[in-house]
N, C-alpha and C positions, 0 to 999 in steps of 0.2 A: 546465453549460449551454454552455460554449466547448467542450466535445467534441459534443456533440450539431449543433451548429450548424453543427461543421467537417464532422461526418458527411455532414448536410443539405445541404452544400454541393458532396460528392465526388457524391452519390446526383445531383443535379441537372445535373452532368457527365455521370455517363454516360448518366443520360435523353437526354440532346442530344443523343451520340453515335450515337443509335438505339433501334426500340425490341426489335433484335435483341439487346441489349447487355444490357436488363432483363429481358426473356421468361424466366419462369420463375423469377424471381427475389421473395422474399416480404420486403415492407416492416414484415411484425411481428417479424422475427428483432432489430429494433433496438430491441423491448420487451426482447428476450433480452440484448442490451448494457447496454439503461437496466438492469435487474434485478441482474449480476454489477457494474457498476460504479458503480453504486449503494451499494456496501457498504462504501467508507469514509465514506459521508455517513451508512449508518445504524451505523456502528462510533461514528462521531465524537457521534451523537447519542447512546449507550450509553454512551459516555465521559463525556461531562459531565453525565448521568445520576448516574453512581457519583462521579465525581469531585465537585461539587458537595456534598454534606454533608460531604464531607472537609475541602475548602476554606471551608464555613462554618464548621466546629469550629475550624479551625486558625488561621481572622479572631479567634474567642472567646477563644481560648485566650490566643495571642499573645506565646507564651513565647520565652525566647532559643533552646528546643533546633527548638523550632516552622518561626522563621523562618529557622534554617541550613539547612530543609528545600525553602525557598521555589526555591533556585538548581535543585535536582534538579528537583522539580517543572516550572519552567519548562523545563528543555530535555526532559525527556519528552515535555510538548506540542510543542514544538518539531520533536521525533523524528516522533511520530505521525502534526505535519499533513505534516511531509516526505515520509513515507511513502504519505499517501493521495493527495500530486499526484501523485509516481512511481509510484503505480497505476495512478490515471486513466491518466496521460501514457500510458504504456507500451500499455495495455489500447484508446485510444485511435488511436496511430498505426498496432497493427496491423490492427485491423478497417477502419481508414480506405484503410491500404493495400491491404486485402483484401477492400473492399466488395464487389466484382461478386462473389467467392467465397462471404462471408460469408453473402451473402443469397439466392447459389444454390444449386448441389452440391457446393461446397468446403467449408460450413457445416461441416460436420464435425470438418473439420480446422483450420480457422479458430479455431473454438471453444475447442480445448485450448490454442492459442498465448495466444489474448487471457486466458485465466481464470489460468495460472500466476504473472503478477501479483498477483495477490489473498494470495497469501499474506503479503505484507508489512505490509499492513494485519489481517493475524490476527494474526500477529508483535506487532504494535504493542500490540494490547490485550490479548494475555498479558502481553505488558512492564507497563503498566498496570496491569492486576490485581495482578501481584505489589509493587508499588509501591505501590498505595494500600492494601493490605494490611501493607507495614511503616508505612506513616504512620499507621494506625489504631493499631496497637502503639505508636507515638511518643505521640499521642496517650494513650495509656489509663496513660499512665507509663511505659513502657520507654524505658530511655536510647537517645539518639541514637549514631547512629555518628559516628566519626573525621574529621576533616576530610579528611583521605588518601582514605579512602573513598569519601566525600561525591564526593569529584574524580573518586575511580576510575570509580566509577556516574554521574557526567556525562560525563566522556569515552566513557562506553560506548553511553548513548544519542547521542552526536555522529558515535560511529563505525557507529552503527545508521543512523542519517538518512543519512549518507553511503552505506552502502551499498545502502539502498534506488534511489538514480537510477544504480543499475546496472543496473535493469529498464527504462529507457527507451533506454539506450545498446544492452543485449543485444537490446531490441524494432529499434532502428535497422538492427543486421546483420541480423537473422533476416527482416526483409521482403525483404532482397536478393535471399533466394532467393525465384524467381517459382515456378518449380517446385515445386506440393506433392504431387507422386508418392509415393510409396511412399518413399524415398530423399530425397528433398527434403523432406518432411515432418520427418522424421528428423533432421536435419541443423538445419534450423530451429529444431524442440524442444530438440534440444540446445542449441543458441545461445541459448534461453532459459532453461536450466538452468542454463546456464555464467551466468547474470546474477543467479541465484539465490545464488550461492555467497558472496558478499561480504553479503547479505544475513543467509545463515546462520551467516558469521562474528557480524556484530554480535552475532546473536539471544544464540547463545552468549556472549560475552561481557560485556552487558546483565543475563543471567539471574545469571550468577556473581557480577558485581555488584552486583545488586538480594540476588542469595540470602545474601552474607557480610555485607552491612549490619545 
């Protein structure tokens, strides 16, 4: 809602600026923003979807191996909702920055900056998945892992969440460039590539964590 509002707010600027400023310019392309940035709220709903009978079994249960799983569990969520501001955020300031674009002939290019965010929130519920997938094995009897472990696989989603608001800092540089020619395009993307990378640090290291428990 506060992305959409700050939208609402730059679109009403450049209204007043003129309406040479809007001409040409189509106010449903921001169905196309609600749509892509939309998808940590419907990830987040998918998640406590699945999560949920895990987390009632594991109320039932209530076993010692159970609740040394409660610590992991929470900074997963933790990770995830990290992940879905630094979505938004990211996916947010630069459509915001690139309204007049986004809603004219820049669309195009606009498009690919703002969506490369998303990946982090797909990130999150593969991490997820594989997660409530050992706790159901914890659950069904298989022994709990190590406390070492336990640690390893929090620090991994902490260092997950972490690097997800590298997409709001990589979103910051890459609107610098006003220029999206051919060449400034380019340069952009990559700035949001490069925001990518601390990202895919975590992922990796989350996975091998989640996979050796």
């Amino acid at each position: 809602m506060i992305a959409l509002f700050s939208l609402r707010s730059v679109h009403e600027e450049l209204a007043q600026e003129g309406p040479d400023v809007t001409q040409g310019t189509s106010t449903g392309r921001i169905l196309v923003f609600l749509g892509y940035s939309g998808t940590p709220v419907v990830f987040g709903i998918i998640s406590y979807v699945l999560a949920r009978p895990v987390l009632d079994a594991s109320d039932a249960v209530a076993n010692a191996s159970v609740v040394r799983l409660e610590p992991l569990l929470l900074w997963a969520t933790f990770a995830i909702s990290v992940a879905s501001c630094s979505t938004i955020a990211a996916q947010t300031g630069i459509v915001r920055s690139r309204l007049g674009a986004f809603l004219g002939s820049g669309f195009g290019r606009v498009l690919p900056l703002s969506v490369v965010p998303t990946t982090a929130v797909v990130f999150a519920l593969v991490l997820l998945l594989l997660l409530l997938a050992y706790t159901d094995s914890v659950l069904a009897g298989a022994p709990v892992a190590s406390d070492s472990a336990l640690s390893g696989a929090i620090g991994s989603f902490q260092a997950f969440a972490v690097g997800t608001v590298a997409f709001p800092v990589a979103a910051g540089f890459s609107n610098r460039i006003r220029d999206l020619s051919q060449r400034g395009f380019t340069r952009a993307l990559l700035l949001m590539e490069i925001g990518e990378l601390p990202v895919l640090v975590g992922l990796v290291q989350a996975f091998l964590a989640v996979g050796s428990l």
